[in-house]
C-alpha positions in Angstrom: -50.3 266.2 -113.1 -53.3 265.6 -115.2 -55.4 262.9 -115.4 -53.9 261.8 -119.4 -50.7 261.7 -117.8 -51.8 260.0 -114.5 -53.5 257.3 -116.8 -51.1 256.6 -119.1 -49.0 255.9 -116.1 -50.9 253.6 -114.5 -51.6 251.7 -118.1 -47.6 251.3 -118.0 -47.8 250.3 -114.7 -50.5 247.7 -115.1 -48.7 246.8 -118.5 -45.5 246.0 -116.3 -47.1 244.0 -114.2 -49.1 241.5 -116.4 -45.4 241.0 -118.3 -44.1 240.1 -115.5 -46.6 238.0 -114.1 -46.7 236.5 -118.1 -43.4 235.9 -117.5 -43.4 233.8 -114.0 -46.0 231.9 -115.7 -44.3 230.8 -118.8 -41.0 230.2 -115.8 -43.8 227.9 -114.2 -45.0 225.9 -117.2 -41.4 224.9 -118.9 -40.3 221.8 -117.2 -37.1 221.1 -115.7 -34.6 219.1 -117.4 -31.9 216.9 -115.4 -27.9 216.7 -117.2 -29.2 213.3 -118.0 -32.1 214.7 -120.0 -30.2 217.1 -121.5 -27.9 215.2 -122.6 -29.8 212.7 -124.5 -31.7 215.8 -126.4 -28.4 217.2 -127.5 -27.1 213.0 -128.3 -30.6 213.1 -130.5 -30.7 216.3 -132.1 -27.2 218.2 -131.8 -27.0 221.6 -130.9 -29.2 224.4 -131.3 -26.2 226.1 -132.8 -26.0 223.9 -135.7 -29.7 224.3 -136.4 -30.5 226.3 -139.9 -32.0 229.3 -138.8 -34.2 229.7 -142.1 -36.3 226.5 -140.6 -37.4 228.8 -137.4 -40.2 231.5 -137.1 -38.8 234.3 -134.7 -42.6 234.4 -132.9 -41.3 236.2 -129.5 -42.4 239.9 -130.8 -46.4 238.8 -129.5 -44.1 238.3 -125.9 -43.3 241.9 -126.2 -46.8 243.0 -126.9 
């Protein structure tokens, strides 16, 4: 193996890694919400379904990253 192809392994490697640890974090940082809670968001502003999609900005592709 050379060492390109050893590096560019452990770049994917590390890449992984900080994804998934980016991921635990944003698991951490969202708040739970009871039934009760839930409830009331959907009583206030319906559901997501019936949201016009043209009013969002798809900004998950810098996740990916």
């Amino acid at each position: 193996m050379s060492d390109k192809e050893l590096k560019d392994i452990i770049k994917q490697s590390i890449r992984e890694a900080i994804k998934e640890e980016r991921l635990s974090l944003y698991e951490v940082l969202i708040p739970p919400v009871s039934k009760r809670e839930m409830n009331e968001i959907i009583k206030n502003y319906g559901s997501p379904d019936k949201y016009n999609r043209d009013d969002f900005v798809d900004m998950t592709d810098w996740i990916k990253k």
